[in-house]
N, C-alpha and C positions, 0 to 999 in steps of 0.2 A: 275300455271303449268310452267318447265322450260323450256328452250328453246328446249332440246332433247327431251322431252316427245310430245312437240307442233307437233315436227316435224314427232315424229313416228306416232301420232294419227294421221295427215297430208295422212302421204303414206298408214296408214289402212283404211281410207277414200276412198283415191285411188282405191286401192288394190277393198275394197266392193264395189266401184260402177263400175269398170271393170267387175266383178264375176257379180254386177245386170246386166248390160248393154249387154251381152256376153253370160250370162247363163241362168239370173230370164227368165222364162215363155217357160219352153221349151216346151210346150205345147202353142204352133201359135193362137188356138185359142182362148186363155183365157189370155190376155196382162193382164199385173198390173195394175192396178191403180196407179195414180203421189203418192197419200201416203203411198199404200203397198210397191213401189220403195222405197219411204225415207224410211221408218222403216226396211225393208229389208238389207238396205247398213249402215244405223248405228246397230242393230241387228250384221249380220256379223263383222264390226268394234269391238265391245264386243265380240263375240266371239275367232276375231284371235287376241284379246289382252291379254285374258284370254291364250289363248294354248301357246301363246309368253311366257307369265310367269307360265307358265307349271300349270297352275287351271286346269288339264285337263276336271273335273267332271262341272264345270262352262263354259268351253267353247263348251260341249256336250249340255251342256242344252239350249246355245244360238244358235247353228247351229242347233238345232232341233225346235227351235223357229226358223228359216230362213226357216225349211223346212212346218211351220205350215204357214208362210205365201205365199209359195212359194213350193206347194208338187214337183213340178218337177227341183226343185235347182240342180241342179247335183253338182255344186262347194261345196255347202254345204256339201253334200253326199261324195263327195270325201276326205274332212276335217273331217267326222265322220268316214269314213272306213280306212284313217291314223292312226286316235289314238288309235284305236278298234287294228288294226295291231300292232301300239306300245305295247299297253298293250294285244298284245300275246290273243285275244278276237277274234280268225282267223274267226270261223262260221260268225259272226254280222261284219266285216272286209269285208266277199265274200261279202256278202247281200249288202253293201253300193257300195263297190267300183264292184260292177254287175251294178247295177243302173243307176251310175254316167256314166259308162264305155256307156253302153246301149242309156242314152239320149246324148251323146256322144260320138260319136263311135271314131270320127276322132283327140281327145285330147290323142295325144301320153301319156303325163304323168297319164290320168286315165289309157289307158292300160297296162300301166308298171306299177301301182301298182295293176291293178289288176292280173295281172302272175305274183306276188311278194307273195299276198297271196295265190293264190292259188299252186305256189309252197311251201309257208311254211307249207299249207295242204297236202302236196303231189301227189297236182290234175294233173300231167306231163301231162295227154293229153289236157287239158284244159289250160296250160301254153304254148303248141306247138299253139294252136288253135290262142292265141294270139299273138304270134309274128309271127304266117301268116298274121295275120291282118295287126299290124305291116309292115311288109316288104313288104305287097301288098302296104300298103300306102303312104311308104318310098321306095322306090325301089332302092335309092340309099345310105340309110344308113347303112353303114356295118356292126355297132352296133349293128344293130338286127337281122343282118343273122347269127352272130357272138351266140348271144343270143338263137337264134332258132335252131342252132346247138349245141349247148349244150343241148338245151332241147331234143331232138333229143337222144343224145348220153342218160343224164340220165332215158329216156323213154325207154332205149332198142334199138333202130331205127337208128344202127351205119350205114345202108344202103342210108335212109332217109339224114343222118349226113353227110357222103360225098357225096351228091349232094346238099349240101347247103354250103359244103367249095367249091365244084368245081363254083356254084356261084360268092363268093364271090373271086376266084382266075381271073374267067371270066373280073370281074369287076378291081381288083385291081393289077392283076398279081398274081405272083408267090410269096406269101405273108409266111416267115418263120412261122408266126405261124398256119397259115393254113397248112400248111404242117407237123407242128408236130402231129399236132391233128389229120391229117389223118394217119400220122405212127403212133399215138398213137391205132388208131383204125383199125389199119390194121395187127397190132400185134397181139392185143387182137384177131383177128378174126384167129389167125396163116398165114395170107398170109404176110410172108416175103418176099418174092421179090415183093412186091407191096410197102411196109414198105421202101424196099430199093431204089426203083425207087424215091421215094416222097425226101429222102434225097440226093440223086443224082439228084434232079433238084436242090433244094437247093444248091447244091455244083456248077452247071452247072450256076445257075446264080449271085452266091455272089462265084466268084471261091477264092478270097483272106479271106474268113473268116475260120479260120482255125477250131474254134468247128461242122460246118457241116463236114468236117473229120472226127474229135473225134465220132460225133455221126452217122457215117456212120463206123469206127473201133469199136465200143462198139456193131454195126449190126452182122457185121463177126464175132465179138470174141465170142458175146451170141450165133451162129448158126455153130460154130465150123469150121470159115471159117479161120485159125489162121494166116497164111500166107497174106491173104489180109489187116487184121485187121493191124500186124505188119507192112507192107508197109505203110499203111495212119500213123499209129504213127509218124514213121521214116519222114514219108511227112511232117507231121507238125511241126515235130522237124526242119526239112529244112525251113518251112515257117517263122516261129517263135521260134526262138533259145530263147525267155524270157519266153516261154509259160510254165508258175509252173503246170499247170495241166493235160501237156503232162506227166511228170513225176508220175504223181500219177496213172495217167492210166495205163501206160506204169509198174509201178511194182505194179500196180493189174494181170495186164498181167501177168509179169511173176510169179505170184503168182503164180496162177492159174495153170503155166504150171510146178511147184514144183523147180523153180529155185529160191531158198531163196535170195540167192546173189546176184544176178541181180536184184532183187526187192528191196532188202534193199538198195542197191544203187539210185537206181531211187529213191529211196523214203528220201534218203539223197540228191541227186539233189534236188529234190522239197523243202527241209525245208530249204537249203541253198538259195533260192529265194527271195527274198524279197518282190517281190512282190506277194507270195501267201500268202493270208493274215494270221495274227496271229489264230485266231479263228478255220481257219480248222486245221492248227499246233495243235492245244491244242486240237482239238476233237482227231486224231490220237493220240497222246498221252495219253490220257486218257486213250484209248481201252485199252491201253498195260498195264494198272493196274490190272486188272484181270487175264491175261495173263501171267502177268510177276512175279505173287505170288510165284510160284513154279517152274519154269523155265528161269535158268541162262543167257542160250542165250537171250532171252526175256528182259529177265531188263538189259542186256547189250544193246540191241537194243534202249530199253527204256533209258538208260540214253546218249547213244551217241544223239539221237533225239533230249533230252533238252541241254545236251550243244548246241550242232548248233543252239536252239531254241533261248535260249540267246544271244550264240555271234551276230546271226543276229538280234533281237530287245529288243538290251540292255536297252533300257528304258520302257519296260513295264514289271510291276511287275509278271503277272502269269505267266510268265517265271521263274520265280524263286519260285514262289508259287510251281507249280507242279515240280518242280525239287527238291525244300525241300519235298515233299509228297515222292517222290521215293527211296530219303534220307533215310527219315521216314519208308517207309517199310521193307527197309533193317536193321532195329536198327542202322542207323546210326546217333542216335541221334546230333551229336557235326555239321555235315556238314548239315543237315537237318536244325538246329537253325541258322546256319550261312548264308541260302538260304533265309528263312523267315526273317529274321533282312532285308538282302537286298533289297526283296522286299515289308519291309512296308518304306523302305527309299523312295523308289521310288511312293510309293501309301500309306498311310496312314489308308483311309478308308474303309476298307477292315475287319470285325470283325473277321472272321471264322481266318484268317492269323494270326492277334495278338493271339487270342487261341492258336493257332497250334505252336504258336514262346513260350508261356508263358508253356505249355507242355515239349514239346523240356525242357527248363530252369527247369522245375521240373525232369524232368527224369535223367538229368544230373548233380542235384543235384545241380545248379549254381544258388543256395539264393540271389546272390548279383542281377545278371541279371532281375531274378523274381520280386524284389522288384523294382527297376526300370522300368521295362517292364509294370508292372503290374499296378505302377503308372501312367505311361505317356497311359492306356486304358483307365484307369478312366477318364483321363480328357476330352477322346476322346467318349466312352465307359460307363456314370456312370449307365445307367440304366440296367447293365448286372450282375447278380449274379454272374456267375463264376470266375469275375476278382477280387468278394473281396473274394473267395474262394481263388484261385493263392495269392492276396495279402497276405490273413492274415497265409497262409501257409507259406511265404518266411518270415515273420516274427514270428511265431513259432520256425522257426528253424533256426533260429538268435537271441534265446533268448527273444524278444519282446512281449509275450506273452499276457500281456493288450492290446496290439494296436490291435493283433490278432484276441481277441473278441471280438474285434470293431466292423472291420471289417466283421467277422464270421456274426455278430448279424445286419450287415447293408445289406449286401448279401442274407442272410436267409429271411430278412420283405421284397427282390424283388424277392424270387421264388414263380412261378405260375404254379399250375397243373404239377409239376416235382419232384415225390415224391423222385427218387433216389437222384438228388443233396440236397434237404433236410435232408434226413438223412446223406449225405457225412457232410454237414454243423454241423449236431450235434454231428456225431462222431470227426472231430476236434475241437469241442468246450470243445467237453469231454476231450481231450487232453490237451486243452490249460489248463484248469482250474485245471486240474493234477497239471500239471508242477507248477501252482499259489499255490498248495496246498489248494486250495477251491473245498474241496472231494464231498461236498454236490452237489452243481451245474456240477461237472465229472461226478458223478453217476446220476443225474438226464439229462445229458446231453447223456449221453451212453444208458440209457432207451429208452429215446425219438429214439434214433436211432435207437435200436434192436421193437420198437413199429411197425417200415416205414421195416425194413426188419428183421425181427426173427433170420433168419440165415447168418449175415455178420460175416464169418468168422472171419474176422479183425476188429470188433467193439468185438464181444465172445471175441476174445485173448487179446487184450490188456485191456480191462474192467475186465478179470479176473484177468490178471498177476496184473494192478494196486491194485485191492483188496485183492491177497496175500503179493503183499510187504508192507499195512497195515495190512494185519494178520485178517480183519476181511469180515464175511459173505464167509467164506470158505468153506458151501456144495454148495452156491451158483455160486462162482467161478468155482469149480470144474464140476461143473453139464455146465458152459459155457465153459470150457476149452474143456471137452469130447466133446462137440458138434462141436466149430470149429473145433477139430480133426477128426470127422469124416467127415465134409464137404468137407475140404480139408486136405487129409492124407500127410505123408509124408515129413510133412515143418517142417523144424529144430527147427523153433523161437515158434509153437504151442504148440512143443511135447514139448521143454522147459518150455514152462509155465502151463503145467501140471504136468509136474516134480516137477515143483517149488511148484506150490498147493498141491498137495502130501507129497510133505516136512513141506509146514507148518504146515500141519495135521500130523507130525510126523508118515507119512508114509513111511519109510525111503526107505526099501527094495523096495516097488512099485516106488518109487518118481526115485531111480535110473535107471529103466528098464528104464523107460521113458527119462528121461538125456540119455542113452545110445542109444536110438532110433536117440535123436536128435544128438547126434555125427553122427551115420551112415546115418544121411541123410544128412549131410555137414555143421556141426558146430564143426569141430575140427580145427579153427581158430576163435571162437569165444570166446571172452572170459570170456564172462558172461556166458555161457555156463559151458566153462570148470571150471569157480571159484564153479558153483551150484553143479557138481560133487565133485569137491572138498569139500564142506561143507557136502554135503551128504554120503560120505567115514568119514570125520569125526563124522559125528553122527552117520555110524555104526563100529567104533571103531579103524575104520582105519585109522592110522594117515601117514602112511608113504604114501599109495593113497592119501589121504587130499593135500600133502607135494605136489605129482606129479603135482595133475591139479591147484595149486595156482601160480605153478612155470609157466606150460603151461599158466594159464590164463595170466598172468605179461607177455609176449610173445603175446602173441594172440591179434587180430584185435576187436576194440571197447572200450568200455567204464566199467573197471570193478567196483564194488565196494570201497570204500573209506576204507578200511579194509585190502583190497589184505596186502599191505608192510608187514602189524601188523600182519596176521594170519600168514606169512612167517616166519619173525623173531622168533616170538612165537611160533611157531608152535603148534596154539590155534584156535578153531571157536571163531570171534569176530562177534557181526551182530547190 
């Protein structure tokens, strides 16, 4: 045995033969015998070594061996109606700690746990019962008048409750928290002017604390007293010109009384404070994201808040976090990205911020950022699927398309129970493996995707269009083409790529309605748009139409065919 073991076994030694000496034989007439005492005190030794290393079912079985040699052990009884309590076992809990409490009336800590469980029973008169005992027998512990007026109060017996705060004021004086707790219950009963006397002593005898003010201005202002209310503000403003939280009350005030601009004020005083902490900052701010979705004035409020937010605690990142959120809401994507870069300079570990920064770079279509960004999560970050989503997306679309389904395929083996980024993951695998020209593994990558959601408009369109510009499984294309058209109507780059399918089925006449849809829904600066019309006036005979939209497409916005020049010059379909 080592030396700290020697020594704990030492003080449970102790510990049991205080509990024999103290407790064994609470029955006067039947003393132990010298061996029952030794087996007793080593007995309990086993037992509180066991509950020390939490054997709790081992150390039930040795305090109930204490109490077979020992039926009136209370100590023992009181270490079975703890763990019984622990393990939430309340009935077999009362039973012990009644017992213990009983052959020991006058061991404060049996009585406190036994109004422990019988408040986790609910027995309120029976937890009152006890801390009379209690306080008859402490008469000067405050803890337990403290205690017995709470019970008190949760019993219904707000009456009972202050005449055991005016007690313990008798004893200690005029004590703020006894006074809150009687206006707490002085309100509840609606006697306000009793509510308000209890804070006016308060005030009367801490006259320099300025929140007995505050909480005697928040009396008036809830009882439509508005004038008095404002005077004590005004006071405390005199008392305490640093006080951040005169401010916040003060344009709740004038909230209340419809004066916007004097409350936005006050409420610009307070964020200007430095010493009101960050955290209430950033709850007011929040609110105003709801708020401020559809009303201008609002997110003008909302963003003047976060500058002030910042300039006063420039070195803490959610300042800049919810200032790029507010960014964010408005599409301001570019100033949004530039707030979250900030604040992962200043805080790092923060995962939701790098998402919200590696977003921003996608929406903004700023590949170089993403790929960087996206790197330095990883290294922060590798157990997160989305960042080799973000990753292998910024290299898709910089050409890199192996590393992509690296990527793709190392993200996809850490998602769990999240079917949507799953399928997100398949439908750019499908992509990638396009662009590689490894049709097999696109089509079976595009599957697996419409398997997680049947109607992804944007998995339907682009899985069709790539399999008309092979030319093959064209009723099956078209049968996904109509679908994402009806999911989402409307979208120029859909109706294109039913047009297109249309066309390769030398459905010339139909294939052009459809082309001509997607012009009127805003692709007459596209220009693979305009070259598909073009082809399809040529295959129905119209070459000088053909001529028009090859000339528009050569103009137009995008990427058209490698053909455009040659079908110009020629004025031929090349394909």
């Amino acid at each position: 045995m080592n030396y700290k073991n020697l020594v704990a076994t030492f003080l449970l030694i102790a510990l049991a033969f205080n509990f024999s000496d103290s407790y064994a034989g609470g029955d006067k007439k039947k003393p132990l015998t010298e061996e029952q005492r030794i087996k007793l005190s080593f007995t309990f030794v086993d037992a509180a070594r066991a509950k020390i290393t939490n054997n709790l079912e081992m150390a039930l079985k040795k305090y109930n061996e204490c109490l077979n040699i020992d039926p009136n052990n209370d100590a023992a009884m009181y270490e079975i109606a703890q763990i019984y309590y622990a393990q939430n076992k309340i009935t077999d809990a009362i039973s012990f700690a009644k017992n213990a409490a009983a052959l020991n009336p006058k061991n404060d800590w049996y009585q406190i746990l036994l109004a422990d469980v019988y408040g986790k029973n609910n027995q309120v008169s029976d937890v009152i019962n006890v801390y009379k005992l209690l306080v008859k027998n402490n008469p000067e512990n405050i803890e337990y008048y403290f205690q017995l007026a709470n019970a008190y109060s949760v019993g219904k017996k707000p009456n009972d409750a202050l005449k055991t705060y005016d007690k313990i004021e008798a004893i200690t004086g005029i004590n703020p928290d006894v006074s809150s707790e009687k206006e707490r219950i002085y309100l509840a009963q609606n006697k306000v002017d009793k509510a308000i006397i209890e804070v006016q002593k308060l005030i009367n005898n801490f006259p320099k604390e300025a929140k007995y003010y505050g909480m005697l201005a928040e009396l008036y202002e809830a009882n439509k007293q508005d004038e008095k209310a404002l005077e004590l503000y005004n006071k405390i403003q005199m008392m305490d010109p640093e006080n951040s939280f005169i401010h916040l009350s003060l344009a709740d005030y004038y909230r209340t009384k419809g004066d916007k601009e004097k409350s936005f004020n006050e409420l610009k005083l307070a964020f200007q404070n430095k010493y009101l902490d960050i955290e209430t900052k950033l709850r007011i701010v929040a609110s105003y994201s709801v708020m401020s979705a559809n009303n201008p004035e609002m997110y003008k409020q909302a963003m003047e808040l976060c500058k002030i937010l910042i300039d006063v605690h420039p070195t803490d990142a959610r300042g800049f976090t919810i200032y790029g959120d507010f960014f964010n809401q408005a599409n301001k994507f570019k100033e949004a990205q530039e707030n979250y870069r900030l604040a992962i300079k200043l805080d790092k570990k923060t995962y939701l911020v790098w998402e919200q920064l590696m977003r921003m770079d996608e929406l903004l279509h700023d590949f170089e950022s993403l790929l960087k960004d996206s790197d330095e999560a990883l290294t922060l970050f590798p157990t997160q699927p989305l960042i080799y989503l973000f990753k292998g997306t910024a290299e898709s679309q910089t050409d890199k398309n192996q590393e992509a389904i690296e990527n793709y395929k190392a993200g996809l083996n850490l998602v769990v129970d999240n079917k949507p980024l799953e399928e997100q993951f398949y439908a750019n695998l499908g992509e990638s493996y396009f662009k590689l020209k490894n049709n097999k593994l696109s089509d079976e990558s595009f599957e697996k995707a419409l398997v997680i959601k049947p109607k992804d408009g944007y998995v339907l369109n682009n899985y069709s269009y790539y399999l008309s510009l092979r030319g093959e499984k064209l009723e099956k294309a078209a049968e996904m083409s109509k679908l994402s058209n009806e999911i989402e109507p409307n979208s120029a780059s859909k109706e294109d790529t039913y047009g297109w399918i249309l066309y390769k089925q030398e459905k010339y006449a139909d294939a052009k309605v459809w082309i001509l849809k997607a012009l009127e829904n805003g692709g007459t600066k596209d220009a693979v748009i305009l070259e598909h019309l073009g082809d399809i006036n040529f295959k129905l005979g119209d070459v000088q139409g053909a001529l028009e939209y090859w000339e528009k497409a050569k103009k137009g916005e995008g990427k058209p065919s490698e053909f455009l020049d040659k079908k110009i010059a020629d004025k031929k379909l090349y394909e």
